[in-house]
N, C-alpha and C positions, 0 to 999 in steps of 0.2 A: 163475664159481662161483655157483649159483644160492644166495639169502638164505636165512639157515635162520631160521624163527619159531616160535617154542611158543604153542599156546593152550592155557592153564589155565583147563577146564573143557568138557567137550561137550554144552550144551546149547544150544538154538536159538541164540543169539547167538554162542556158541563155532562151531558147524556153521556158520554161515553166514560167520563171518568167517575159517575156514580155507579156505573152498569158493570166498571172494572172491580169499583171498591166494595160494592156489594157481594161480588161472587167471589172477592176475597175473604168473608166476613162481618161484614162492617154493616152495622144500621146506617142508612142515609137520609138525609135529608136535602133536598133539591129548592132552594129560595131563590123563586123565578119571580120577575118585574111585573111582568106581561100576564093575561089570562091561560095561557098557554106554551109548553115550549116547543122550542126548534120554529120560531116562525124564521128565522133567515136562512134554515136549510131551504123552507119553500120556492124560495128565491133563486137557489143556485144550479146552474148548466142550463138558466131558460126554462129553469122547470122540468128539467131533468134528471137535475142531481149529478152530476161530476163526481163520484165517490174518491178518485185517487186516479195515479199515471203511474203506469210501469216504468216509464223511464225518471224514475225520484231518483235527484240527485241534489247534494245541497246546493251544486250551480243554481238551481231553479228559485232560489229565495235569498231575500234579503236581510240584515239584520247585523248587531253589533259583534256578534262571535260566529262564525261559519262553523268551526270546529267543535262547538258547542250543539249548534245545531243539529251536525250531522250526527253526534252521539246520540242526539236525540233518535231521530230518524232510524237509521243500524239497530234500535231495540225493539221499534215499533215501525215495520216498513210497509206495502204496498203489499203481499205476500201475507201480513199480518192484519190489515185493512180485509183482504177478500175474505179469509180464516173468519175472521169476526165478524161477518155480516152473512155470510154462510150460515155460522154456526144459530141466530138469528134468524134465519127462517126467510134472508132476502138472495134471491135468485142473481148475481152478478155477469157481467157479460162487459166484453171490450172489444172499443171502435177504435184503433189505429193506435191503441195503448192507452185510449181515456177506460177509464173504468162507469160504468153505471150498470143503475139496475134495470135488467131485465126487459121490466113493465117502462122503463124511460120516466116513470112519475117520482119526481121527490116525496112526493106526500107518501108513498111506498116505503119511502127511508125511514120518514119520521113515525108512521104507523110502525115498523118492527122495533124502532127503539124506542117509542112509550110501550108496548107490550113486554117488549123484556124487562123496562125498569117496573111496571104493573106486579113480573112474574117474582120478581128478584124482591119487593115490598119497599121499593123506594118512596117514599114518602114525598110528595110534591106541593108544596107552597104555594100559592101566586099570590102577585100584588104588593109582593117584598120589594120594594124599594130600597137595598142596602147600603149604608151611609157610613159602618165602620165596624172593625174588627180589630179586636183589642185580647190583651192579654191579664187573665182576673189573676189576683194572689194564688189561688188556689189550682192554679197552671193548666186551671180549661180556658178556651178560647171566648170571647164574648162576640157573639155579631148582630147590629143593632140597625133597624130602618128611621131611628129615629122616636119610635112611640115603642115598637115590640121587641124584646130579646130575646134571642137563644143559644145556647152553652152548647160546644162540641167539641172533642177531642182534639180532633186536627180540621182544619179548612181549606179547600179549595177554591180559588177564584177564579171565574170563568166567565169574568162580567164580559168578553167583546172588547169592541176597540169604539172605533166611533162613527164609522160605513154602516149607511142605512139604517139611520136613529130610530125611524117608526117601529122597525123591529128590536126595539130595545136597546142597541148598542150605542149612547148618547155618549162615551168615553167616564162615566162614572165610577166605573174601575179603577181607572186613575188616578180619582180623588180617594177612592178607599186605598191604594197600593201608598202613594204621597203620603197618605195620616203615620202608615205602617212604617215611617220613612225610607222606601225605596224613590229612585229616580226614576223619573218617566223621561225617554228620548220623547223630542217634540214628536206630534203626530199632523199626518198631512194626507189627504183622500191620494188612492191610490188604485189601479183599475179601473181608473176613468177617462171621460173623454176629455181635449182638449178647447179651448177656446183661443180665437186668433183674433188677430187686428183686422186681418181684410176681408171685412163682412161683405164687404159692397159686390167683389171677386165672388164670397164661397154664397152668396143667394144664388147665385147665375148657375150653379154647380150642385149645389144641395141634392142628396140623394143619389148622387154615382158611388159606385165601387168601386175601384179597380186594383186589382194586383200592382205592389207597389214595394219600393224601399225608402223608407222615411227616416233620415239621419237629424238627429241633433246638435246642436251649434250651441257655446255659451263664449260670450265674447270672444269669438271667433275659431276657435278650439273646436274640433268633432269630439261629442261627450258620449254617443252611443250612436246603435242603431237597429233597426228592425228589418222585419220583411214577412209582408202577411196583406189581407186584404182590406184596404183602408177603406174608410166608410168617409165621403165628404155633406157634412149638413153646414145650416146656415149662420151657423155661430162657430165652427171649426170641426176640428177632425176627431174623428172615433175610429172604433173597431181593434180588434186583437195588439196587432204589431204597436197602438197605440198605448192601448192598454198597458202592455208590457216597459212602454218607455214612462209613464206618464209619474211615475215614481219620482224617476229620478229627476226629471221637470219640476214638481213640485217643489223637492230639497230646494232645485235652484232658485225656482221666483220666490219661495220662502225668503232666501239670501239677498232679495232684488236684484239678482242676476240679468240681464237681456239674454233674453235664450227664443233661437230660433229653431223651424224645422224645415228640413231642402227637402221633399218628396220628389223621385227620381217615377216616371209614372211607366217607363221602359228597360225595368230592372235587367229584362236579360240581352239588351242588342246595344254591340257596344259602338260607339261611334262611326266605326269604320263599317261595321256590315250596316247602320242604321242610314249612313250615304251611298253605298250599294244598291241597298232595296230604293231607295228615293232616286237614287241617276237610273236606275230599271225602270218605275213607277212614269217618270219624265219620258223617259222615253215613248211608254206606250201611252202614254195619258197626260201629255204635256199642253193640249188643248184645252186643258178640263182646267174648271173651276177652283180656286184654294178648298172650296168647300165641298165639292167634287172628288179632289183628288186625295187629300187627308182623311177620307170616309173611312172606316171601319181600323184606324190603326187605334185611338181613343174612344172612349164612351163621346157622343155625337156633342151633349151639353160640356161636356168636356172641353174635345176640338175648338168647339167656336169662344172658350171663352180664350182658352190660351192664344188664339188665331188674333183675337182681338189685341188682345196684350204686345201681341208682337207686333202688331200697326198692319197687320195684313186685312181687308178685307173679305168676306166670306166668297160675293159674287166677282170679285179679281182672278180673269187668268192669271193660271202660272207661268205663263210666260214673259209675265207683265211684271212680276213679281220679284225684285233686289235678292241676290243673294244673301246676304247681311236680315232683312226682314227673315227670311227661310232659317236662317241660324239660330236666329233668335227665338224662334218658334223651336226649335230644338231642341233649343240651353232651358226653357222652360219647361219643354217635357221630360227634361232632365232633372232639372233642378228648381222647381216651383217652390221658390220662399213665402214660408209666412210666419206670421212675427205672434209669439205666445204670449197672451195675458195671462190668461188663469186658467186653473182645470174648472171642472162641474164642482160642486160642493160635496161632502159627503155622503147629501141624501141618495147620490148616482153613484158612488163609488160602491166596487164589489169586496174593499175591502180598505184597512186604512194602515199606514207604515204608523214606524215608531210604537212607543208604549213600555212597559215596565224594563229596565237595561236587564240582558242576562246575565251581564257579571253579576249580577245580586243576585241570580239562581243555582241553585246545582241543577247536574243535569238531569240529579230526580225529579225536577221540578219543586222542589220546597226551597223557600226562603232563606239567604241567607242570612237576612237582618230580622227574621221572625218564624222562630221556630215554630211548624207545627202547621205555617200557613207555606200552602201548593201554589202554583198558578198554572194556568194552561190555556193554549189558542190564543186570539189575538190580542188579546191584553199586552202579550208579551210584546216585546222589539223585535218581532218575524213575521214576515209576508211574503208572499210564492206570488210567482208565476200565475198568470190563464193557464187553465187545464187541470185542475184537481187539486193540487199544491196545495192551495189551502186549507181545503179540506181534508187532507192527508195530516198536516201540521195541528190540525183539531183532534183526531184521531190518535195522531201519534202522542202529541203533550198530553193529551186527557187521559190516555192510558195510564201513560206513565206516572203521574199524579194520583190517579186512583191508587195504582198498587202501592206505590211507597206509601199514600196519604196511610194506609192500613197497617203497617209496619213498625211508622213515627212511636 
């Protein structure tokens, strides 16, 4: 009699680890919330799908055991990602070590993995609402929405974390993983954008880019930092290098920590050639306007807000103009402080830290305080990187989940 499994929850990690346990044997059953699964794949690389990055390394994530992780990783890597979407019927291709498919459409993604679990006779659910998973006398598992039951051999959880709740991942996992008494690390939106104090500043500025290194400050302490293309709007800062800090921001104002961030807006000219090029600049353009002569070093809405800041105005020659004001206009294009309240909420997060501790997993993915029950993707305490990480970390835990869940 072939093993009967439940996965609770069908998203990429869910897909992937019914799609593994199936073609290991196993009757599946997929208990998804939603009318449909894999709606958060829709969502991800823009709508492209970010499959995975050649360069996987467990530097690129965060979480309670690295060393755990990267076990993880080493069985089911980047190499095993392409294998398996190949084999699927999806045409892959990579842009400077991001992986995507082919056609650039997620929906691409999610079309070959409801056809294969279609092919494979996975059985798909919706409207399951799951509220708990328990252990009968008779040593099948029971998982219950509340009104419906159903018995399976071994269970997989795949509920998500709590980034972008409309597509199902509300953090209710969490309350099913808690009943099962595992520990959930706190969870805090992560991949997102930031919010600051000086609205007044970033209205004036809203909607520049620019190439940039954005370091972090917690009472007074450098706590990290980036480098990528910062996005300025009118509530504070986005884009990538943001992204990738906004993590660890969160832990802090979690703590009520003061945490600031210095955006340096001329990463590669270091002081000394940056008064170079300006005693040049004076020389042949010393007649001309502040507003004139700082033309094209900054985005123009940029220039005039910092110009401002500095007490220079736009229509002042430079010749007119205090050394000390010129400095100062400098040290801010250097180091433009702004002071961090909060991130965006969850519903803008690409993804969310925290969630089930891995010390209470092996690195097969099965429970070590409930046999029988898997976990995989972000439910767990692991989150990657921009650039496919995540999506790699769905891939690789669901695998792994699937094969053992068939084993158990």
């Amino acid at each position: 009699m072939k093993k009967q499994i439940g996965v609770i929850g069908g998203g990429a990690a869910g897909m992937m680890a019914a799609i593994t346990a199936a073609k290991e044997g196993a009757q599946v059953t997929i208990l998804e919330r939603n009318d449909r699964v894999g709606k958060k794949i829709l969502q991800t690389g823009n709508g492209k799908c970010n499959l995975g990055n050649r360069a996987l390394s467990v530097e690129c994530y965060h979480g309670g055991d690295l060393e755990w992780i990267r076990d993880v990783l080493e069985h089911f890597d980047t190499e095993d990602t392409i294998r398996f979407f190949q084999s699927i019927g999806l045409m892959v291709k990579e842009k400077n070590g991001y992986l995507y498919p082919v056609c650039e459409q997620a929906a691409a993604v999610l079309d070959v993995l409801r056809y294969e679990l279609q092919a494979l006779g996975v059985e798909i659910q919706y409207q399951c609402k799951i509220t708990k998973v328990e252990r009968l006398a008779s040593g099948k598992l029971q998982v219950s929405d509340g009104e419906k039951t159903w018995q399976f051999d071994t269970v997989i959880v795949t509920c998500g974390g709590k980034a972008a709740p409309a597509t199902g991942s509300d953090g209710s996992g969490f309350k099913i993983a808690k009943k099962m008494g595992h520990t959930c690390i706190p969870s805090v939106p992560a991949l997102v954008q930031l919010r600051c104090q000086e609205t007044d500043l970033l209205k004036g500025i809203a909607g520049v880019r620019a190439d940039s290194e954005i370091r972090v400050f917690c009472d007074g302490g450098e706590i990290c930092r980036e480098r990528g293309e910062l996005q300025l709007t009118d509530y504070g800062i986005s884009g990538i290098p943001i992204f990738q800090l906004s993590r660890r921001v969160n832990y802090l104002l979690r703590d009520r920590r003061n945490v600031t961030a210095q955006i340096d807006f001329l990463p590669d000219l270091t002081q000394e050639s940056y008064e170079e090029l300006q005693a040049g600049r004076k020389l042949l353009q010393g007649d001309r306007t502040a507003e004139e002569f700082f033309t094209g070093m900054l985005h123009k809405k940029l220039t005039a807000a910092l110009l401002k800041m500095a007490g220079i105005r736009l229509a002042t020659p430079m010749k007119e103009i205090p050394e000390e004001k010129i400095h100062a206009y400098y040290n801010l294009c250097r180091n433009l402080k702004l002071h961090i309240t909060e991130s965006n909420p969850y519903e803008n997060a690409q993804v969310s830290a925290g969630g089930v501790d891995v010390r209470e997993v092996k690195p097969t993915m099965e429970s070590k305080i409930c046999p029988g029950v898997y976990f995989a993707g972000e439910i767990l305490d692991v989150d990657g990187r921009c650039g496919g990480y995540n999506l790699q970390w769905a891939w690789s835990s669901g695998y792994l989940a699937g094969y053992h869940a068939t084993l158990a």
